[in-house]
C-alpha positions, -999 to 999 in steps of 0.1 A, spaced: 0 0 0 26 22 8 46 15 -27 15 26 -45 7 58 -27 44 70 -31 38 57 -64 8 79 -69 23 112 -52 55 105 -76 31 107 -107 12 132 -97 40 158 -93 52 148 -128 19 158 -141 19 188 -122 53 200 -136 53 187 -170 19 208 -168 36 236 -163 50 260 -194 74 287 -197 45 309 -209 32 312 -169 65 334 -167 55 356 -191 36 384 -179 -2 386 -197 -14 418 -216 -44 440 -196 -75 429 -208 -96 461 -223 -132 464 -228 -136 465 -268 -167 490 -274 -172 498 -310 -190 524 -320 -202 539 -351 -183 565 -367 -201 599 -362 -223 613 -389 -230 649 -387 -268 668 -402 -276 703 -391 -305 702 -373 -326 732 -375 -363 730 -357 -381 759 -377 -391 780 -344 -362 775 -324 -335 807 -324 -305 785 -331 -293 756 -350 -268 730 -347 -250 697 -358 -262 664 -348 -250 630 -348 -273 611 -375 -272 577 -353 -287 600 -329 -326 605 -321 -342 642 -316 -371 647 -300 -388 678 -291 -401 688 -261 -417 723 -267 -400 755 -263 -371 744 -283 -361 724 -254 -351 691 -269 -338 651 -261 -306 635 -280 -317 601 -275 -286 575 -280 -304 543 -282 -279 518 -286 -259 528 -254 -290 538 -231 -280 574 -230 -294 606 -233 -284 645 -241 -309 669 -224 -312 703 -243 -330 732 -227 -332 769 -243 -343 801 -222 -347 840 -240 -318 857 -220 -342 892 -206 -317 908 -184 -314 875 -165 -278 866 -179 -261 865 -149 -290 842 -131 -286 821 -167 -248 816 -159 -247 810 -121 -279 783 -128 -254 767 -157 -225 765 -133 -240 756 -104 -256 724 -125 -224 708 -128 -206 718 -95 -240 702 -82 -223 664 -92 -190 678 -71 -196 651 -44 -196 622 -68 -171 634 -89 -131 627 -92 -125 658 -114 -144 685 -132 -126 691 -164 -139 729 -171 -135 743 -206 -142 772 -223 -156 775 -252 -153 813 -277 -167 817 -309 -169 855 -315 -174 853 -351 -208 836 -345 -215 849 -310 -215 819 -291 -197 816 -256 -199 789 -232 -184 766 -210 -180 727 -209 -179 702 -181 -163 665 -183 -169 648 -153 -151 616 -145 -162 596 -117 -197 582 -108 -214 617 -114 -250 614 -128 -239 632 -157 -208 634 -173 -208 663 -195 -225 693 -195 -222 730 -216 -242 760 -217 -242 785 -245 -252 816 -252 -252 849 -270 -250 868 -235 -276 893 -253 -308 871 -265 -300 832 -264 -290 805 -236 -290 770 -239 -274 743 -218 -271 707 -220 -268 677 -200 -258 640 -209 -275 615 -183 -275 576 -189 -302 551 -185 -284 535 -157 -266 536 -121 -236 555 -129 -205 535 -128 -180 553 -146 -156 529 -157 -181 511 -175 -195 537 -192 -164 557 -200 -163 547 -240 -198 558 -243 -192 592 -226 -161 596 -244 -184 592 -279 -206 618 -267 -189 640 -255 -175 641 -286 -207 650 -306 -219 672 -279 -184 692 -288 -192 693 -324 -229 708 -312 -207 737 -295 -188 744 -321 -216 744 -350 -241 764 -330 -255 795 -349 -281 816 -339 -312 825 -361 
């Protein structure tokens, strides 16, 4: 009995170390989440009544809520841009703090706020954007405006718990398009 367990233990550790490679040495690459998304397509979107128009990405979905208030609907990652639009009437300065205070509002949640600002005097349009990065319930967030007749800000939420990591590609997309929405914006 005794010839056959040291028998067994002597053929297990064989198998165990002939098991064994060189490639366990070797250190493995990071695995990385592989999100692909559609190259952006860009139509100017102009909603007759509204005061401004814009670029929009085409795999995108507008909707209109009244008062030229609108939502960018990104289906295919649960995710939405929120567009509001108020007449500035000697109100700027309320229209400004009420834009800022929107995003400093996710402070707690947030790693960073990435503030940027955004000039365009050829066409008018001033503003400021807001990348968030951490477990914010939005990531990115801009106002606009004219600082004479015209305000708009907007606000990317997703359909989801906010865990940042996860949906970091996706933000990343957007915020991309919601760039190209800055920089296109011309008022009526």
């Amino acid at each position: 009995m005794y010839q056959a367990l040291k028998f067994l233990f002597i053929l297990i550790t064989i198998i165990a170390l002939a098991s064994c490679g060189n490639d366990t040495l070797q250190p493995k690459p990071e695995a990385k989440l592989a999100l692909q998304y559609p190259s952006p397509e860009y139509q100017r979107l102009d909603k007759g009544n509204c005061p401004f128009t814009f670029e929009v990405n085409s795999f995108a979905r507008v909707l209109s809520k009244g008062d030229c208030a609108m939502k960018i609907e990104y289906p295919f990652m649960d995710a939405t841009v929120y567009m509001d639009y108020a007449s500035v009437k000697d109100n700027i300065r309320e229209l400004l703090i009420d834009g800022q205070k929107l995003s400093f509002s996710h402070n707690r949640m947030a790693d960073v706020i990435d503030d940027k600002i955004y000039l365009n005097p050829d066409k008018s349009v001033y503003g400021m954007m807001y990348a968030i990065e951490g477990n914010a319930a939005s990531n990115v967030q801009f106002y606009l405006t004219d600082s004479v007749q015209n305000f708009i800000t907007a606000s990317l939420y997703f359909d989801r718990t906010p865990n940042y990591d996860s949906i970091y590609p996706a933000v990343d997309y957007i915020k991309l398009d919601m760039r190209k929405m800055m920089e296109s914006m011309d008022w009526k």
